[in-house]
C-alpha positions in Angstrom: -76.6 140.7 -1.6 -78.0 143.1 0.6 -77.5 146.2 -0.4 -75.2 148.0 2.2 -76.7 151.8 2.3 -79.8 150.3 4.2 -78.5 151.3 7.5 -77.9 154.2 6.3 -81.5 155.3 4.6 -83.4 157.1 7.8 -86.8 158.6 6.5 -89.1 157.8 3.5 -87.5 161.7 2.4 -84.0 159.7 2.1 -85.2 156.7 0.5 -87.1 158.8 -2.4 -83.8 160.7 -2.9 -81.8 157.5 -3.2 -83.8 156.4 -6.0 -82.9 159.3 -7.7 -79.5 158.2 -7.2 -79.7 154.3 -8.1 -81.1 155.3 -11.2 -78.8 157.5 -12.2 -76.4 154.8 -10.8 -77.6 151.9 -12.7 -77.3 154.0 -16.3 -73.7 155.6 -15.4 -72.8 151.7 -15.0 -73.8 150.7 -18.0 -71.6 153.4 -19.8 -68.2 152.8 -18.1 -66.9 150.9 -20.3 -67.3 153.3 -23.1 -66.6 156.5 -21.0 -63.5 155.0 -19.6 -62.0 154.0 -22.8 -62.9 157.4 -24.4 -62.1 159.7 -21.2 -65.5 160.9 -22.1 -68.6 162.2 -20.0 -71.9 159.9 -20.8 -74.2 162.2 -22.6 -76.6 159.4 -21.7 -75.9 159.5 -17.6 -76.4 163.5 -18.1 -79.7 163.4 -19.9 -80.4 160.7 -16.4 -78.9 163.3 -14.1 -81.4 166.1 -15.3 -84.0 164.0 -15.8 -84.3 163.0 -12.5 -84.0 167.1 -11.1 -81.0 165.8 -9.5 -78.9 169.3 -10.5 -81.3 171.2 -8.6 -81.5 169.1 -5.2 -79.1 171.3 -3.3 -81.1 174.8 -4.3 -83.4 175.8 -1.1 -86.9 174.7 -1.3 -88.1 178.2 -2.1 -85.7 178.4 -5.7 -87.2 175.0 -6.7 -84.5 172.3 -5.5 -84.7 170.4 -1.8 -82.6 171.8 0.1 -80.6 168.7 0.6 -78.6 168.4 3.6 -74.9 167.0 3.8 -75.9 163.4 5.0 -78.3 163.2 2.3 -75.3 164.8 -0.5 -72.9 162.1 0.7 -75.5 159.5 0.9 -76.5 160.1 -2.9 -73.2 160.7 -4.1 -72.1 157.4 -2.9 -74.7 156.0 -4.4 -74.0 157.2 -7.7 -69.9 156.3 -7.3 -71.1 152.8 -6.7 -72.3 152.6 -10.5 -69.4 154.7 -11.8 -66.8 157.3 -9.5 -66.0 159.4 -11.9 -69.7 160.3 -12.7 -70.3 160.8 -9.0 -67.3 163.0 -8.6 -67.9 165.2 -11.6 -72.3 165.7 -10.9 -70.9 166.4 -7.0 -69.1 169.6 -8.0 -72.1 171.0 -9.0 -74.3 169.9 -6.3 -71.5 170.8 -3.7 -71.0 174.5 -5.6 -74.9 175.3 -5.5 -74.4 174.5 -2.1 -71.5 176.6 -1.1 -72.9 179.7 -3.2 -76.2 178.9 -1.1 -74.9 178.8 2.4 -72.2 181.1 2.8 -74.3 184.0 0.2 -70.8 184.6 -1.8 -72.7 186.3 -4.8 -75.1 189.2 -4.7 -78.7 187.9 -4.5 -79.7 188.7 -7.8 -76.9 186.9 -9.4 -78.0 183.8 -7.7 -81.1 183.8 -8.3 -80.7 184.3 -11.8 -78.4 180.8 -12.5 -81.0 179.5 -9.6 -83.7 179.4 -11.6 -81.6 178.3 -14.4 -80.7 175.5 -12.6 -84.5 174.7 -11.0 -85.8 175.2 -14.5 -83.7 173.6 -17.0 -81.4 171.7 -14.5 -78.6 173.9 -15.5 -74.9 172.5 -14.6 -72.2 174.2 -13.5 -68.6 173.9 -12.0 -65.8 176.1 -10.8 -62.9 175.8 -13.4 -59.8 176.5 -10.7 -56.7 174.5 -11.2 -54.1 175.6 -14.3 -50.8 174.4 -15.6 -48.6 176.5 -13.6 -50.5 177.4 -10.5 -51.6 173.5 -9.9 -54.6 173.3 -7.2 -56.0 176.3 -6.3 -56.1 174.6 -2.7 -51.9 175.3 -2.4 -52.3 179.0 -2.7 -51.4 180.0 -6.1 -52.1 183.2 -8.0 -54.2 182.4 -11.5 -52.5 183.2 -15.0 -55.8 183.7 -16.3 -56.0 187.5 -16.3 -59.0 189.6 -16.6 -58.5 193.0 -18.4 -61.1 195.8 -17.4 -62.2 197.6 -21.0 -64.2 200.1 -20.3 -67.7 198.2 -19.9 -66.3 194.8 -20.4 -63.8 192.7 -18.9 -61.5 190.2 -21.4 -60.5 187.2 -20.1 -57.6 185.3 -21.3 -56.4 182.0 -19.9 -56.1 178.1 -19.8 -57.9 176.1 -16.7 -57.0 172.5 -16.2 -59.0 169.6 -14.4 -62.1 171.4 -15.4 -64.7 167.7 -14.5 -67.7 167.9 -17.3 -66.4 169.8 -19.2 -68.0 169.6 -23.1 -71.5 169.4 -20.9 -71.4 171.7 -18.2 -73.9 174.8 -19.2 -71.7 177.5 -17.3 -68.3 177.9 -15.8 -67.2 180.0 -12.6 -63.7 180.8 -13.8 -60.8 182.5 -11.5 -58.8 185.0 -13.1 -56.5 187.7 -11.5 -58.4 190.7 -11.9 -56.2 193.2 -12.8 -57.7 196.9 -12.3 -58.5 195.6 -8.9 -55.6 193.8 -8.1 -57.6 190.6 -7.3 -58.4 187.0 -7.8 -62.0 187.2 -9.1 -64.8 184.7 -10.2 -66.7 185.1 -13.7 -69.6 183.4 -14.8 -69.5 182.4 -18.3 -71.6 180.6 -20.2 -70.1 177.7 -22.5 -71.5 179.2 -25.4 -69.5 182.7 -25.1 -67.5 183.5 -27.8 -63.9 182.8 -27.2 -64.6 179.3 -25.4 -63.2 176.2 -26.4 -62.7 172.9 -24.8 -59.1 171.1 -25.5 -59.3 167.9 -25.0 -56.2 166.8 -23.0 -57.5 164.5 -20.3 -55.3 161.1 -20.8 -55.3 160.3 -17.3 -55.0 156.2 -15.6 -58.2 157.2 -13.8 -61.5 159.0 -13.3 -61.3 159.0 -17.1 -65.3 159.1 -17.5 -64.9 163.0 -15.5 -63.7 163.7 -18.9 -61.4 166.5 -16.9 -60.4 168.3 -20.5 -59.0 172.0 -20.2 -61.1 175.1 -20.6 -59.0 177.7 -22.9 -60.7 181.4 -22.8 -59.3 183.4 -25.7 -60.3 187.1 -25.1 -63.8 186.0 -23.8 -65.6 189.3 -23.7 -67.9 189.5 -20.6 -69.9 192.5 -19.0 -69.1 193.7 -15.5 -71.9 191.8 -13.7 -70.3 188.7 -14.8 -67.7 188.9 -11.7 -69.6 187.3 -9.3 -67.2 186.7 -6.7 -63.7 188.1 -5.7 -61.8 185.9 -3.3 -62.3 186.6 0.3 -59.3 187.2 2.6 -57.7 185.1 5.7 -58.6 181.7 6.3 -61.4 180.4 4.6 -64.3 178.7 6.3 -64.7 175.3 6.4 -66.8 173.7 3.4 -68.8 170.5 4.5 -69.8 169.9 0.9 -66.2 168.6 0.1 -66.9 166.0 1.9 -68.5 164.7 -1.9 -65.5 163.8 -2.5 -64.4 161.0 0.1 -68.2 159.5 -0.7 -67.5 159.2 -3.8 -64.2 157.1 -3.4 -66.2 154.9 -0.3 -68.7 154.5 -3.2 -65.9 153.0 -5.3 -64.6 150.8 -2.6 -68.5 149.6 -1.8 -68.1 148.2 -5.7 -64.9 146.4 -5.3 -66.3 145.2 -2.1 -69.7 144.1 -3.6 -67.9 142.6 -6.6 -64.8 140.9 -5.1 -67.7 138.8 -2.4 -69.8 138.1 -5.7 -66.2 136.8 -7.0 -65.3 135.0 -4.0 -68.4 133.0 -3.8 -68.5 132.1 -7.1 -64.6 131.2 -7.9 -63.9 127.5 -7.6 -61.1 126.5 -8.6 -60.2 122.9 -9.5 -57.5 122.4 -6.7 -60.6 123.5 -4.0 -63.8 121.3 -3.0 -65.5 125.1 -2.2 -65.3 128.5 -3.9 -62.5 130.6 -2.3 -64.8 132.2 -0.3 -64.6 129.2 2.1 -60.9 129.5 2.5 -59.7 131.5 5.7 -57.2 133.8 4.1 -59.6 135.1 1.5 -62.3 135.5 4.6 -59.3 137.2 6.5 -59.7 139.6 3.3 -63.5 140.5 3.1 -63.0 140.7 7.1 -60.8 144.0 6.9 -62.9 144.7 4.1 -66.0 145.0 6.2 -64.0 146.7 9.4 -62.8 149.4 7.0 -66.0 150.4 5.5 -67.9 150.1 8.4 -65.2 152.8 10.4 -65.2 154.8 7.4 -68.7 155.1 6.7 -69.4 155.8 10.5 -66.7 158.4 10.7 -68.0 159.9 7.5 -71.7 160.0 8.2 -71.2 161.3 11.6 -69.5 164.6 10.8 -72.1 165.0 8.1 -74.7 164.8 11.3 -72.3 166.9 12.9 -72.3 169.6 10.2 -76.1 169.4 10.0 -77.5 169.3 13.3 -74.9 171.8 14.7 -74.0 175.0 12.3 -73.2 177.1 15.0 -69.9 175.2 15.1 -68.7 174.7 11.7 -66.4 177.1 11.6 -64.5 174.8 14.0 -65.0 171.7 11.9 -62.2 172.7 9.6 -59.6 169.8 10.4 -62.2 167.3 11.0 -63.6 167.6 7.8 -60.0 166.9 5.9 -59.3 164.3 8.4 -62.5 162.4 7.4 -61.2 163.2 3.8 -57.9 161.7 4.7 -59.0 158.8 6.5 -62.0 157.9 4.5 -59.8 158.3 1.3 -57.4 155.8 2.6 -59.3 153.4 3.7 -61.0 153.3 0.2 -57.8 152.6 -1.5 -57.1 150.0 0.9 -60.7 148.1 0.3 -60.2 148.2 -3.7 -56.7 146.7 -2.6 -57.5 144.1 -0.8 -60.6 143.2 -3.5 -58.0 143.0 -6.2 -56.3 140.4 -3.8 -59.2 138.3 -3.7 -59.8 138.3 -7.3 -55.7 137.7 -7.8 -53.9 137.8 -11.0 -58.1 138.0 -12.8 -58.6 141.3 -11.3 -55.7 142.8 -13.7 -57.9 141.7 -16.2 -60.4 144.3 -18.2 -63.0 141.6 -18.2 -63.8 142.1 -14.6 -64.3 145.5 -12.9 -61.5 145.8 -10.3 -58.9 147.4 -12.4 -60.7 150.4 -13.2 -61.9 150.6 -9.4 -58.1 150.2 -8.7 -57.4 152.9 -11.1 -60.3 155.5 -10.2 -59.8 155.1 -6.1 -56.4 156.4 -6.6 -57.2 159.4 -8.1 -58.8 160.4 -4.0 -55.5 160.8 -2.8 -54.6 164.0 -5.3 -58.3 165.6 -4.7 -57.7 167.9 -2.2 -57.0 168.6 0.5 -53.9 166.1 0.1 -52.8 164.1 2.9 -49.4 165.8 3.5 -51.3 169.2 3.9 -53.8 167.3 6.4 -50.8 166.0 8.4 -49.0 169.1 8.8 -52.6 170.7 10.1 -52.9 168.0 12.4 -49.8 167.9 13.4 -49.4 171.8 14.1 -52.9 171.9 16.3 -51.4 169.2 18.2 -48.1 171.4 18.8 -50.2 173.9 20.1 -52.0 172.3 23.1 
C-alpha cells in the first residue's frame, strides 16, 4: 500500500527526518502489545528514540539539534503515532517543550543552555508535569497544590502531579508549584534522581496505556534557587504551534486503522461473498469517508503548520485556529478509527487485530486539551463579536 505521507515529504531534509521517525515507528509497533497490557513506556522504543538524536531535533542548529520546524514536528510525530500513539504523544511533549522554551526564551539563557546541551549530548528527556488531582488540567485555570517553601537558600517542594507522560524514563521534570514567598505559580527543574522523587504508579487508563501517564509525588524535594526556571506569565498566553503534536498524533492513529481496516477489507472473504468485502459498495462507502476525512484533516492540519512557519509575525493571531485544527482534526480521527472498526465488524472487538486499541487510544484526543467545549465557546464568542 502506498504509504500515504508521500505527499506530504517536500525536500530530501524531510525525507531524512522521516526515517528517523519510521524507525522509531517500526520498533514502538512491535512493543504495543506489551506496553499496552502493562501501561508501561518501551524502554526499548526509548533506547530507538535517543538513538536516533530524535530528543534533540527541536534545539536550534547552533545547541546541536535541527531546528525543526512545525510541519516537520507534525509530520514526524505522525509518523511515529502510526506505529504506536501513545509513544508519539509522550516523545512529542518533549520535542514540543524544547520548542516552546526555545521560541518564546521563557528561561534565562544560561538555564537553557545548560539542559540544552544535556539534551544535544546525551539526548536528555524532559516534560512539564502540570495537571494534579484537584486542580485537573492546568489548561482550565487552576492554582497548583504543589507548594514550594522558600528556606533560606533552598526551596522544598511538596506535592503530587498527575498525567505526568514518561514518567519512570524521563531524565528531568519542569514541575509547577505555587511559590509561596512570591505569591506565584512557578516552574522547577528537577532531575528524577533528586532526593524526595518517586513515581506512583497509578495509570489504569482504557487508553494511551503505553504513555505510561503514572503520577510524580515530590516529598520535600530540596532544590536550590536557580532551579525555578520559570514563573507563570500574566494575561493571555500566546499561542503555542507546537500543540498541534497532539492532533498529529491522533491523525497518526487514524492513518493505522485506515491502513489496516483496507488491508482487512481486501483480504476478508467471506463464504456468503464471491469477492472480499472490499468489493461490496457499503464497505467502499466506508473507506470513501475514510479517505475524505483524512485528506480534509491532514490539509487543514498541514496548512496552519505552513502558516505558523512561513508567517511568525502573525502567530499571536493564530490562537483559535490552532485549537480549531485541534478540534476538527481530533474529531475527524475518532471518526476514521470508527468507521475502520465498522469495516472490520464484530472482529475488530477482538484483541487479535489492532482496531480496538486504535479505538481505545483515539479517544483519549478529545480530553488533551484544549477540549472541544472550551474551543466552542472561543469560537463562538469571536463570532459574537463581529
Amino acid at each position: 500500500m502506498k504509504d500515504i505521507f508521500n505527499q506530504w515529504i517536500k525536500n530530501d531534509r524531510q525525507h531524512r527526518l522521516f526515517e528517523k521517525a519510521a524507525k522509531i515507528a517500526e520498533t514502538a509497533k512491535a512493543q504495543v502489545k506489551v506496553t499496552d497490557r502493562d501501561a508501561d513506556f518501551s524502554p526499548e522504543t526509548l533506547r530507538v528514540i535517543k538513538g536516533e538524536k530524535y530528543p534533540s531535533l527541536s534545539l536550534p542548529l547552533n545547541y546541536g539539534g535541527e531546528d525543526i520546524s512545525l510541519y516537520e514536528l507534525l509530520l514526524l510525530q505522525e509518523k511515529i503515532a502510526e506505529g504506536d500513539g501513545a509513544a508519539a504523544l509522550s516523545i512529542g511533549w518533549h520535542l514540543g517543550i524544547v520548542m516552546e522554551l526555545n521560541e518564546e526564551q521563557l528561561w534565562k539563557k544560561s538555564q537553557f543552555e545548560k539542559l540544552a546541551k544535556e539534551i544535544a549530548g546525551d539526548q536528555k528527556v524532559v516534560n512539564r508535569a502540570a495537571s494534579e488531582p484537584a486542580t485537573g488540567s492546568p489548561t482550565r485555570g487552576g492554582i497548583p497544590e504543589t507548594k514550594a517553601v522558600r528556606s533560606g537558600d533552598i526551596y522544598v517542594v511538596t506535592g503530587r502531579k498527575t498525567f505526568t507522560s514518561m514518567a519512570e524514563q524521563l531524565d528531568y521534570y519542569i514541575v509547577s508549584a505555587y511559590v509561596e514567598d512570591l505569591d506565584q505559580v512557578g516552574w522547577f527543574l528537577i532531575d528524577r534522581h533528586q532526593p524526595g522523587i518517586r513515581v506512583d504508579k497509578t495509570w489504569d487508563t482504557l487508553g494511551m496505556r503505553g504513555t505510561a501517564s503514572h503520577d510524580l509525588v515530590l516529598e520535600e524535594v530540596e532544590l536550590d534557587v536557580e532551579s525555578l526556571v520559570e514563573m507563570k506569565g500574566e494575561g493571555k498566553p500566546a499561542p503555542k504551534g507546537w500543540l498541534l503534536h497532539i492532533p498529529a498524533c491522533y491523525l497518526g492513529i487514524a492513518v493505522a486503522a485506515r491502513n489496516d481496516a483496507i488491508e482487512f477489507a481486501k483480504s476478508f472473504q467471506p463464504n456468503s461473498l464471491d469477492t472480499p468485502i472490499s468489493e461490496t459498495a457499503h464497505i467502499q462507502d466506508k473507506i470513501g469517508e475514510m479517505e475524505w476525512k483524512l485528506i480534509q484533516a491532514h490539509s487543514f492540519m498541514y496548512a496552519t503548520a505552513r502558516k505558523w512557519d512561513e508567517e511568525p509575525e502573525n502567530r499571536r493571531y493564530m490562537g483559535s485556529e490552532l485549537a480549531t485544527v485541534k478540534l476538527a482534526v481530533t474529531n475527524a480521527a475518532n471518526d476514521v478509527v470508527d468507521l475502520a472498526m465498522r469495516i472490520a465488524g464484530g472482529r475488530g472487538l477482538s484483541k487479535k487485530y489492532p482496531f480496538e486499541k486504535y479505538y481505545r487510544d483515539v479517544r483519549a484526543g478529545l480530553h488533551n486539551p484544549p477540549m472541544d467545549d472550551a474551543v466552542l465557546r472561543m469560537l463562538a464568542g469571536k463570532a459574537l463579536e463581529d
